[in-house]
C-alpha positions in Angstrom: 115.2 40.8 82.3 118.1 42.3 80.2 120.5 44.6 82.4 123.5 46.5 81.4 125.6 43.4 82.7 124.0 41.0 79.7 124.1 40.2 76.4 123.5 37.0 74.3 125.9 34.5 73.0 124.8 34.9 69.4 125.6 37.9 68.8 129.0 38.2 68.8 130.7 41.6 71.0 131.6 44.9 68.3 135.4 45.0 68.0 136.8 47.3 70.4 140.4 47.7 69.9 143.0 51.3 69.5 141.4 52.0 66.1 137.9 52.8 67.9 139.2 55.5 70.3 137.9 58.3 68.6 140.5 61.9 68.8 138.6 64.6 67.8 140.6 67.5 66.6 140.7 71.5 66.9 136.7 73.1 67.4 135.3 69.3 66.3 134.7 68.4 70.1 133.0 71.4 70.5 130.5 71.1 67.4 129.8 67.4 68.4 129.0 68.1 72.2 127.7 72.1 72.1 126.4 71.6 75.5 129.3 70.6 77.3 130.3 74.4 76.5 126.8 76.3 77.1 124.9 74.5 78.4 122.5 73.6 76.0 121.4 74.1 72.7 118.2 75.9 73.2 117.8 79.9 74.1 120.3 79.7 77.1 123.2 78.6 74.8 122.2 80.6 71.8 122.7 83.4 74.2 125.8 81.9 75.9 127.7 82.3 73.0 126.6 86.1 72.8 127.9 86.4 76.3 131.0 85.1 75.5 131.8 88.0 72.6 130.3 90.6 75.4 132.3 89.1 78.1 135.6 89.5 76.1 135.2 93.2 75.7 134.0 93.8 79.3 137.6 92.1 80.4 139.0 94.9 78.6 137.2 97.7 80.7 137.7 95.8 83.6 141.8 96.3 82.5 141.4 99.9 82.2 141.2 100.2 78.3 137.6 100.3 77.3 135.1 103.0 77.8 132.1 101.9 75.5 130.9 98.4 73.8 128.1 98.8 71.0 125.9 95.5 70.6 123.4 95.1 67.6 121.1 92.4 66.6 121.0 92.2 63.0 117.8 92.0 60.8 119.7 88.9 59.4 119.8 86.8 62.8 123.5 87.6 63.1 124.5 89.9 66.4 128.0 92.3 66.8 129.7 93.4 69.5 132.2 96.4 69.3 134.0 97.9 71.3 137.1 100.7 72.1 138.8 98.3 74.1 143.1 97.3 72.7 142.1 95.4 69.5 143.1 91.5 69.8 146.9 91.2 69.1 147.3 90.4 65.0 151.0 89.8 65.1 152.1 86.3 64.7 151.8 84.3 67.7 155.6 83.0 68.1 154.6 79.2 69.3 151.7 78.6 67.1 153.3 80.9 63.9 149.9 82.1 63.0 148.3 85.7 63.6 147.4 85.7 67.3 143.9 86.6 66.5 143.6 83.2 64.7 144.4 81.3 67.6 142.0 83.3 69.8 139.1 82.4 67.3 140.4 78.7 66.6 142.2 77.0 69.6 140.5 76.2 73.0 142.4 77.6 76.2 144.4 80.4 73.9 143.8 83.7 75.6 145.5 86.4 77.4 144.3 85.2 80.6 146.2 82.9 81.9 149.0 84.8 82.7 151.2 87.7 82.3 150.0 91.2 82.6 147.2 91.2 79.6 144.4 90.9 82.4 144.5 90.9 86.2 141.1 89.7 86.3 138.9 88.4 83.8 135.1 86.7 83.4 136.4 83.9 80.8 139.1 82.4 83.0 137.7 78.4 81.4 139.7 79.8 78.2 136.5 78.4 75.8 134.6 81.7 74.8 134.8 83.5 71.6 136.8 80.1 70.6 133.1 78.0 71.5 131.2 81.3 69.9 133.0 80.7 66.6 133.0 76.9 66.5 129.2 77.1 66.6 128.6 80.5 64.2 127.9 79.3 61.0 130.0 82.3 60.0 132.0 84.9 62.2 134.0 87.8 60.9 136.7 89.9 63.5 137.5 93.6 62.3 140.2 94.7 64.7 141.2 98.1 64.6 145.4 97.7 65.9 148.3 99.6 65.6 147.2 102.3 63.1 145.4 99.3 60.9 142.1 97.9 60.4 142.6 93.9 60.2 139.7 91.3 59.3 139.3 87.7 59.2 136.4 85.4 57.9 135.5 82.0 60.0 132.7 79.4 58.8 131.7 76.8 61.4 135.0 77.5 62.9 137.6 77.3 60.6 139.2 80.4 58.7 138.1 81.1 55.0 140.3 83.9 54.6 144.0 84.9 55.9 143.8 88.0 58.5 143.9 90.6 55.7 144.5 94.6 56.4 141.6 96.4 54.8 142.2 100.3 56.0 143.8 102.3 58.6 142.5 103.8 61.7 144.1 105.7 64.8 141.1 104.3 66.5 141.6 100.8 68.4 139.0 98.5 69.3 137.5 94.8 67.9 134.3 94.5 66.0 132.8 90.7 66.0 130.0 89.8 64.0 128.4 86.1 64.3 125.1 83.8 62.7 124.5 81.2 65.0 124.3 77.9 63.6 120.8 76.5 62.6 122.6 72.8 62.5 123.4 73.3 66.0 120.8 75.6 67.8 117.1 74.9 68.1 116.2 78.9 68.0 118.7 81.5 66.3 117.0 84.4 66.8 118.4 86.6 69.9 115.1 87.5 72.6 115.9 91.6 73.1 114.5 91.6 76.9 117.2 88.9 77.4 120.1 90.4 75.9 118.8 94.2 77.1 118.7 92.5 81.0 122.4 90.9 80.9 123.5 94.2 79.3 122.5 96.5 82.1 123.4 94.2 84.8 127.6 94.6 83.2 127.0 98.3 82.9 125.7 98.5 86.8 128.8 96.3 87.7 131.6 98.5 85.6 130.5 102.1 86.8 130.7 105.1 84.2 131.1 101.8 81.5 128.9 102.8 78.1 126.8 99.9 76.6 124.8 100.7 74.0 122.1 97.7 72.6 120.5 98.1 69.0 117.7 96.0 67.6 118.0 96.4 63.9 114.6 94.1 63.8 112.4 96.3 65.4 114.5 99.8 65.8 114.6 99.6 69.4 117.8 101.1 70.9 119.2 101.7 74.8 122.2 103.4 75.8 123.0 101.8 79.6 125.2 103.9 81.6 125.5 104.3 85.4 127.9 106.2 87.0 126.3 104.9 90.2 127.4 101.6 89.6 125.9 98.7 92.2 124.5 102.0 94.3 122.5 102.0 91.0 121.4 99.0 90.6 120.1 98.5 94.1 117.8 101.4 93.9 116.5 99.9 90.5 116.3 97.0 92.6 114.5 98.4 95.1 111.8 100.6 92.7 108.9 98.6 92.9 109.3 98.9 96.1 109.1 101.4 99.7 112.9 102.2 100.5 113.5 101.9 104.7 116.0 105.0 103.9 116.9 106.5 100.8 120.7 106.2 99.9 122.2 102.4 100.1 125.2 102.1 102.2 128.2 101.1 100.2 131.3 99.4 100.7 134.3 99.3 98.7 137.5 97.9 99.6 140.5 95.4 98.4 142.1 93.4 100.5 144.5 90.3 99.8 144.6 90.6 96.4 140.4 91.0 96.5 138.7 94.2 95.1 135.0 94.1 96.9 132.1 95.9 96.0 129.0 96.0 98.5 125.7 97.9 97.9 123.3 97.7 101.0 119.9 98.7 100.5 116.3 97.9 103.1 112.6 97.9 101.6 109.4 97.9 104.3 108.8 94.3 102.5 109.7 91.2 103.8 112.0 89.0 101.3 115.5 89.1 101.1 117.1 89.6 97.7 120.8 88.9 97.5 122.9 88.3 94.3 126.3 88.0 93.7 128.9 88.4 91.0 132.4 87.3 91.1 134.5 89.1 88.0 131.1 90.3 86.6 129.9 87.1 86.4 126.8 86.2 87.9 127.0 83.7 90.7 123.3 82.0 91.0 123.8 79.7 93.7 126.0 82.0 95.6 129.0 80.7 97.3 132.0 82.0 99.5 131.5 85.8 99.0 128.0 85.8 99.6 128.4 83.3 102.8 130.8 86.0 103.8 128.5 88.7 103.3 125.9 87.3 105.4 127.9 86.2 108.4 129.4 90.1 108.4 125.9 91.7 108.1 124.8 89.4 111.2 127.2 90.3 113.4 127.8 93.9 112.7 123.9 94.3 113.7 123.9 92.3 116.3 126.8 94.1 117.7 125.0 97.5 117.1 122.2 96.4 118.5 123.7 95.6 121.7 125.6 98.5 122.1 123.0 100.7 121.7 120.6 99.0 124.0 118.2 97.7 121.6 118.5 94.3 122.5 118.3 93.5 126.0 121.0 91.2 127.8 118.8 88.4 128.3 117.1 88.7 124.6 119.0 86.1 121.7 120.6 87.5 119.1 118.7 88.6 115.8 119.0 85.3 113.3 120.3 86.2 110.1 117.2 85.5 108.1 115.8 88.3 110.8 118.5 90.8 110.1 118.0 90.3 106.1 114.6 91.5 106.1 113.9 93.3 103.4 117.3 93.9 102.4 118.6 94.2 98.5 122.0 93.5 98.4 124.3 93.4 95.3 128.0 91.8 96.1 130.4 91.9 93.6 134.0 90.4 93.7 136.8 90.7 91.2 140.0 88.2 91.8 142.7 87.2 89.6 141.7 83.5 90.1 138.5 82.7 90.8 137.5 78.9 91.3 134.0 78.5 90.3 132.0 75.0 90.6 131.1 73.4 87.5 131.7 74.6 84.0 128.5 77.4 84.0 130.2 79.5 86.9 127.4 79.5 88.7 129.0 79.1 92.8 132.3 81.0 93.9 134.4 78.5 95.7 137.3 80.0 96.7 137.6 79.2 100.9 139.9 82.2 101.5 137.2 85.2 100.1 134.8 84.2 102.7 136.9 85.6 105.7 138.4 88.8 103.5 134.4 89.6 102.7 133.3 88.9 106.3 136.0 91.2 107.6 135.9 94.0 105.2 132.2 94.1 105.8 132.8 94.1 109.3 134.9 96.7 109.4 133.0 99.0 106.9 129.8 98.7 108.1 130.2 98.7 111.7 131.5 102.3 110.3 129.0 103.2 108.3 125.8 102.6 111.0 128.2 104.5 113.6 127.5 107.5 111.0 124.0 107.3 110.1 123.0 106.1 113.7 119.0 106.5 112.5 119.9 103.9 109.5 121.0 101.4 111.7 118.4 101.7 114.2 115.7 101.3 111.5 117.7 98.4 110.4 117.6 96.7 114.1 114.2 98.1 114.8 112.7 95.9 111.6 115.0 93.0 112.6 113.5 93.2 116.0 110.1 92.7 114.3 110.9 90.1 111.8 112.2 88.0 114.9 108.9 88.0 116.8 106.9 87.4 113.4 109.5 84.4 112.8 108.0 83.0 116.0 104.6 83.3 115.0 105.5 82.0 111.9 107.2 78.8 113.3 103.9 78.2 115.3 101.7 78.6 112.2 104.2 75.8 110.7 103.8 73.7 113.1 100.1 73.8 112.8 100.6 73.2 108.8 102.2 70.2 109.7 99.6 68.7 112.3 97.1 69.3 109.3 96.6 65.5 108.0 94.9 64.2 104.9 91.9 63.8 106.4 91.8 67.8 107.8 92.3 69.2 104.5 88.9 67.9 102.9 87.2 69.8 105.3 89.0 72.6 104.3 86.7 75.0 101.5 89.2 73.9 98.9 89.5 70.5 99.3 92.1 68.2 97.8 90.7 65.1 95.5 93.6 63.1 95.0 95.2 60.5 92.3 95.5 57.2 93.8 99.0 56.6 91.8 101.6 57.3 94.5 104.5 57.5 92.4 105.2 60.8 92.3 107.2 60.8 89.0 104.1 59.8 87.5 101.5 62.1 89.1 100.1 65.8 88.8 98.6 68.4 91.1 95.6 70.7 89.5 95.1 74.0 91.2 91.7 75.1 89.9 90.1 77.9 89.6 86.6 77.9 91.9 84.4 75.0 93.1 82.5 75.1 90.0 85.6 74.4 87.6 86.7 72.2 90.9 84.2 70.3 90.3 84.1 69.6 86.6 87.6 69.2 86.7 86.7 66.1 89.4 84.7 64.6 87.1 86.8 64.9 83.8 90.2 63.8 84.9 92.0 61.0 84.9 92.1 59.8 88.5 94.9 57.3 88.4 97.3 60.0 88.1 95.7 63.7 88.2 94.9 65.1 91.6 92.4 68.4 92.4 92.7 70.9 94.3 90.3 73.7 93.8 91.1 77.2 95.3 87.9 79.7 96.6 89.0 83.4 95.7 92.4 84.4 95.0 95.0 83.9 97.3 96.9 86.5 99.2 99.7 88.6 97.7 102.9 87.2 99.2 105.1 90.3 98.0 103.4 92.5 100.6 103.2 89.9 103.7 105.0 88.6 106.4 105.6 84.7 106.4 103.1 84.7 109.4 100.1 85.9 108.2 100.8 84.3 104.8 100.8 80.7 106.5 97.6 82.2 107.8 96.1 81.8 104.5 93.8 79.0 104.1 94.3 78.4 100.0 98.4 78.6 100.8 97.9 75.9 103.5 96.1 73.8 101.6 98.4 73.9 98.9 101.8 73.4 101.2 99.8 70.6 102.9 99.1 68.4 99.4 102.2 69.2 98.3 104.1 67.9 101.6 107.2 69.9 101.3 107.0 72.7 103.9 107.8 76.0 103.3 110.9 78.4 103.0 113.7 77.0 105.1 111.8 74.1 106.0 111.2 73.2 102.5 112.3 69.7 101.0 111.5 68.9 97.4 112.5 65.3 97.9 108.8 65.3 99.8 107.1 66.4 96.9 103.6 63.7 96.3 103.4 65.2 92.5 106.2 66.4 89.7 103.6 68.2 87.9 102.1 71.0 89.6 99.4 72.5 86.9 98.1 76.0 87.8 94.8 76.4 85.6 92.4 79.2 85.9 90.1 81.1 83.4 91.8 82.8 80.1 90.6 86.1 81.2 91.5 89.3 83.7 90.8 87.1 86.8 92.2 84.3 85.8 95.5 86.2 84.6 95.6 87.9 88.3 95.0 84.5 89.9 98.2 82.8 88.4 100.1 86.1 88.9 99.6 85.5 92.6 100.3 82.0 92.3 103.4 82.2 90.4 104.6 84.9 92.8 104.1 82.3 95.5 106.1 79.4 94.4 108.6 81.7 93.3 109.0 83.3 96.4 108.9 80.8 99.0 108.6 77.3 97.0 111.6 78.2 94.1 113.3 74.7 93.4 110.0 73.7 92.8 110.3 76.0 89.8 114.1 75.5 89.2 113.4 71.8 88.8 110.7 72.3 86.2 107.9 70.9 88.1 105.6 74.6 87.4 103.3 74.4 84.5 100.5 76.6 83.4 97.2 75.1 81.7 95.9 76.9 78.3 92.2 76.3 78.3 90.6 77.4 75.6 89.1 80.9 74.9 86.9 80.3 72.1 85.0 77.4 70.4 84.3 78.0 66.8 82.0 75.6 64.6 80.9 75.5 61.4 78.9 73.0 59.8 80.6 69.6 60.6 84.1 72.1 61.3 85.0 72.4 65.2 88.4 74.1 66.8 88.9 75.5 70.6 91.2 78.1 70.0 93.0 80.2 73.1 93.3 83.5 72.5 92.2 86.3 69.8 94.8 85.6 67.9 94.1 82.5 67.0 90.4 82.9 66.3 91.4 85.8 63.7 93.9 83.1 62.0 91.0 80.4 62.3 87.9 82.7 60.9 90.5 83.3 58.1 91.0 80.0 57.4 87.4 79.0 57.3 85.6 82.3 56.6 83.2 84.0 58.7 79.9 83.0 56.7 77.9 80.4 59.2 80.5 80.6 61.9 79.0 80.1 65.1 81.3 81.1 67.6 80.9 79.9 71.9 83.0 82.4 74.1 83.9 80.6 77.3 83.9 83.5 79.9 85.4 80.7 82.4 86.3 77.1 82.7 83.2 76.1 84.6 81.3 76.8 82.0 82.9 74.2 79.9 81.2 69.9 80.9 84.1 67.9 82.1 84.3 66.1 78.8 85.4 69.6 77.2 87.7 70.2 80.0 89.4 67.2 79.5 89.5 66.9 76.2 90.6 70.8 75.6 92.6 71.3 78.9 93.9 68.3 80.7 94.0 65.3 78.6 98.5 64.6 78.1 97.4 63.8 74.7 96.1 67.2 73.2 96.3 69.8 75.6 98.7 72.4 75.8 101.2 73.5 79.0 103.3 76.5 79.7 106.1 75.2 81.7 107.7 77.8 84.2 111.4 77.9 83.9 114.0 80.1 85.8 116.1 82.4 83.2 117.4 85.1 85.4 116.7 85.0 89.1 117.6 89.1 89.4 114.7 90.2 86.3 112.2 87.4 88.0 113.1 89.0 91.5 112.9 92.6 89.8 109.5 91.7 87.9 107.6 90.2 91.1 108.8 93.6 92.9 107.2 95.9 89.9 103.9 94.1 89.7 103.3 92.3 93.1 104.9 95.7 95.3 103.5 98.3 97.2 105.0 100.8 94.6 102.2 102.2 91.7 104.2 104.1 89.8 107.0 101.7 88.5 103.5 99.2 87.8 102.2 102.0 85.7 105.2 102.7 83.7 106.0 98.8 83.5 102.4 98.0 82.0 102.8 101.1 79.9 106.1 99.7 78.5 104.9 96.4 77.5 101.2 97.1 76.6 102.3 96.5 72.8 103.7 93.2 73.6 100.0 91.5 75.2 98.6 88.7 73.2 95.6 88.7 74.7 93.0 91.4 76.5 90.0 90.7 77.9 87.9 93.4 78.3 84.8 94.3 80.7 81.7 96.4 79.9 79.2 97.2 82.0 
């Protein structure tokens, strides 16, 4: 066996002396290793370096001198930002000798935000940005409109082609940037409008009265996102697929200690908890100090009001905090002149002190606020009370999860048939569709490494129940149960028996609904399952289409249209499959679960706020933000199955 630790005698070690340590110079180390600065290379980074350009004129509202930013994605795969912001400096930088705009394009950690008074607080405090944006544009051009002038400079793949150059004059100020991202560096140039539109109005909800306006040169589309509302805002958009527990959210604003807090409050009749948190606009995904601060403050102020209202008795415990955050929608937002953030994609606030400003400003305020709206805070306890005692139940229903053993859950209407590969690396989980595709998919899988679980019906919608009657569910029991991670707090991915969990139901309406309900389940209470990539979603076929010796399963309408095309529609004989137990278990192999030619869809997490915001539209109580949402995106469906009589 050859380890790291050996090699063989005849073949003599490559030199390794001085003249091997590689020193890469200016942008080089950032075109060489792209995702050391975004990420990655795919659609997260391509869009990463949009958010950098953004993020640069956003620190210039957040300073008091912008009022509007104008992006546009170009019918040439480029993108602009421009905004009314102070124009990046153009005079000669007085260490570097080069027009400071230069060395904001050209040299990592060169910014106005590392001291001095050019920003008090700022989003792009790593000091790589519209530096990393350049380095991998294959070209970028900065107008800047400064001190009565209009000034432009040309960039390709990082290095200027052309000296900064005055081209007019203008008593406007303000910087234009235009970029191409590099097809040598990113797998997918071209820009996803949802994405960008979704980013965009979360910055306009966190800088109140700020204008953004987004225009899609490709298709016409154009938004102009204002809210003068600002967080207050964006919990009720929040909050519209859903029923509000009172209409206004409560609010908080302070600063403290050199911290300027923002707190929007709002409660929903449902039963998850949706929290997220910015610090300096910038979206903090797995939380950290200011949202640990939050939580701890909302606990005790309710427990306090509680008590001293009488509506917890002396010998009852106090409300846990998954109790009191019931239903709540809560945006945080934090702005500090130096945030520490873990890891190079910002993604956790670390800094130890905001935690105790955060829990005591929230103290403070909102023991305040339910002291003035006394029927607000009683509807708050009165639902904590109730998630409490459903808590209970639920803990008992988990219990009884647990008992379940292997041999319970084949008696159980959808019963698991599983791989007898134990690895779990190597191993995937079916979740089928009916006992008659159950059963074909038995037949036609592989069983050394492809377990079934068929599931009778569609389960129940977890949007619109409590954890205890969900438990109560026998298709979600037996899937928690052959998965062997528990549930919610209780849940360890570490115990999962399979890496691949393959939802796969029919290509029509039913089918559509059934991995709607599904998806909203992992999502809600199984989500690292999902974050780790483990989520996929089978694409059996629609069609097959034969002519003469010819044969093709094709999977949607679309690609029948491009197949009769191809082949012409004289002698076509054409088999709809109205569900996958229609299909023999050699078809449903070979079309559907065979590693070798099938096709997956596997679930990744984007944007935890517009997958928490989606779920809420389609799986809530709400109609009408349903209607308008389908309405909306009707143009965009690929494939519609349709019902006659």
């Amino acid at each position: 066996m050859r380890g790291f630790m050996e090699r063989t005698t005849s073949d003599p070690p490559a030199r390794y002396d001085a003249s091997q340590i590689q020193v890469l110079e200016g942008l080089d180390a950032v075109r060489r290793r792209p995702g050391m600065y975004i990420g990655s290379t795919g659609l997260r980074g391509l869009h990463q370096i949009l958010w950098e350009v953004v993020d640069n004129s956003v620190d210039e509202a957040l300073a008091g001198a912008c009022t509007a930013i104008v992006v546009t994605l170009h019918e040439d795969g480029s993108a602009s930002v421009r905004d009314n912001g102070r124009g990046i400096p153009v005079d000669e930088h007085p260490k570097q000798k080069r027009p400071a705009v230069e060395v904001v394009m050209t040299v990592l950690h060169a910014g106005g935000k590392f001291g001095g008074e050019g920003y008090k607080v700022s989003g792009g405090l790593h000091g790589v940005g519209v530096t990393v944006t350049n380095a991998l544009a294959a070209w970028l051009e900065v107008a800047v409109r400064i001190n009565g002038g209009v000034y432009r400079q040309r960039y390709e793949r990082g290095r200027p082609v052309t000296d900064v150059e005055r081209i007019g004059s203008s008593d406007e100020t303000g910087t234009l940037t235009t970029f191409l991202p590099d097809p040598e560096v990113f797998e997918d140039t071209r820009f996803d409008y949802a994405t960008v539109l979704q980013r965009l109005r979360e910055l306009a909800f966190l800088n109140r009265g700020l204008q953004i306006t987004l225009f899609d040169e490709r298709t016409a589309e154009s938004i102009v996102l204002k809210y003068d509302g600002g967080i207050v805002s964006f919990v009720k958009h929040l909050n519209r697929g859903k029923e509000p527990l009172f209409p206004e959210p409560l609010y908080i604003a302070d600063k403290r200690d050199g911290l300027d807090l923002e707190v929007a409050l709002g409660y929903n009749t449902g039963y998850l908890e949706s929290i997220f948190s910015f610090a300096n606009t910038i979206n903090t995904r797995e939380g950290g100090t200011h949202e640990a601060g939050l939580k701890t403050g909302i606990t005790r102020v309710v427990n306090e009001y509680a008590r001293k209202h009488g509506l917890l008795k002396e010998s009852d415990s106090n409300l846990a905090g998954e109790d009191v955050r019931e239903g709540l929608v809560a945006i945080i937002s934090v702005k500090l002149k130096e945030p520490q953030f873990e890891g190079q994609t910002k993604t956790k606030l670390g800094n130890s002190e905001v935690a105790g400003i955060v829990n005591s400003i929230v103290g403070d305020k909102l023991t305040t606020l339910l002291g003035e709206n006394p029927a607000t805070g009683r509807q708050i306890v009165e639902k904590a009370v109730t998630a409490s005692r459903a808590r209970e139940a639920a803990r008992k229903a988990r219990e009884l999860t647990r008992r379940k053993s292997a041999l319970e859950i084949t008696a159980l209407p959808g019963k698991l048939t599983d791989c007898t590969v134990r690895d779990p690396a190597q191993t995937e989980l079916f979740l089928v569709e009916g006992d008659s595709a159950g059963g074909n998919a038995k037949q036609g899988r592989d069983h050394r490494y492809q377990a079934v679980l068929p599931l009778r019906g569609k389960i129940l919608n977890v949007e619109r129940a409590r954890l205890d009657k969900i438990l109560g569910n026998e298709s979600i029991r037996s899937i928690i149960t052959a998965l062997g991670t528990g549930i919610e707090e209780e849940f360890d991915i570490d115990k999962a028996r399979y890496h691949r969990v393959i939802i796969m139901a029919d290509a029509d309406v039913d089918g559509a609904h059934i991995r709607t309900l599904l998806l909203t389940f992992f999502y809600r209470y199984m989500r690292p399952l999902v974050q780790r990539g483990w989520l996929y979603i089978a694409q059996p076929p629609l069609y097959l289409v034969k002519k003469g010796k010819f044969a093709r399963y094709v999977k949607s309408d679309a690609a029948l249209e491009e197949t009769l095309v191809q082949i012409g529609r004289d002698g076509v004989t054409l088999q709809r499959f109205k569900g996958l137990g229609e299909m023999n278990h050699e078809e449903l192999w070979e079309t559907t679960m065979d590693p070798g030619q099938r096709t997956l869809l596997q679930m990744v997490l984007e944007d935890a706020i517009y997958a928490d915001e989606i779920f809420g539209v389609l799986m809530g109580d709400a109609v009408e933000p349903r209607r308008e949402f389908i309405t909306t995106h009707a143009k965009d469906v690929r494939n519609l199955d349709t019902v006659g009589d």
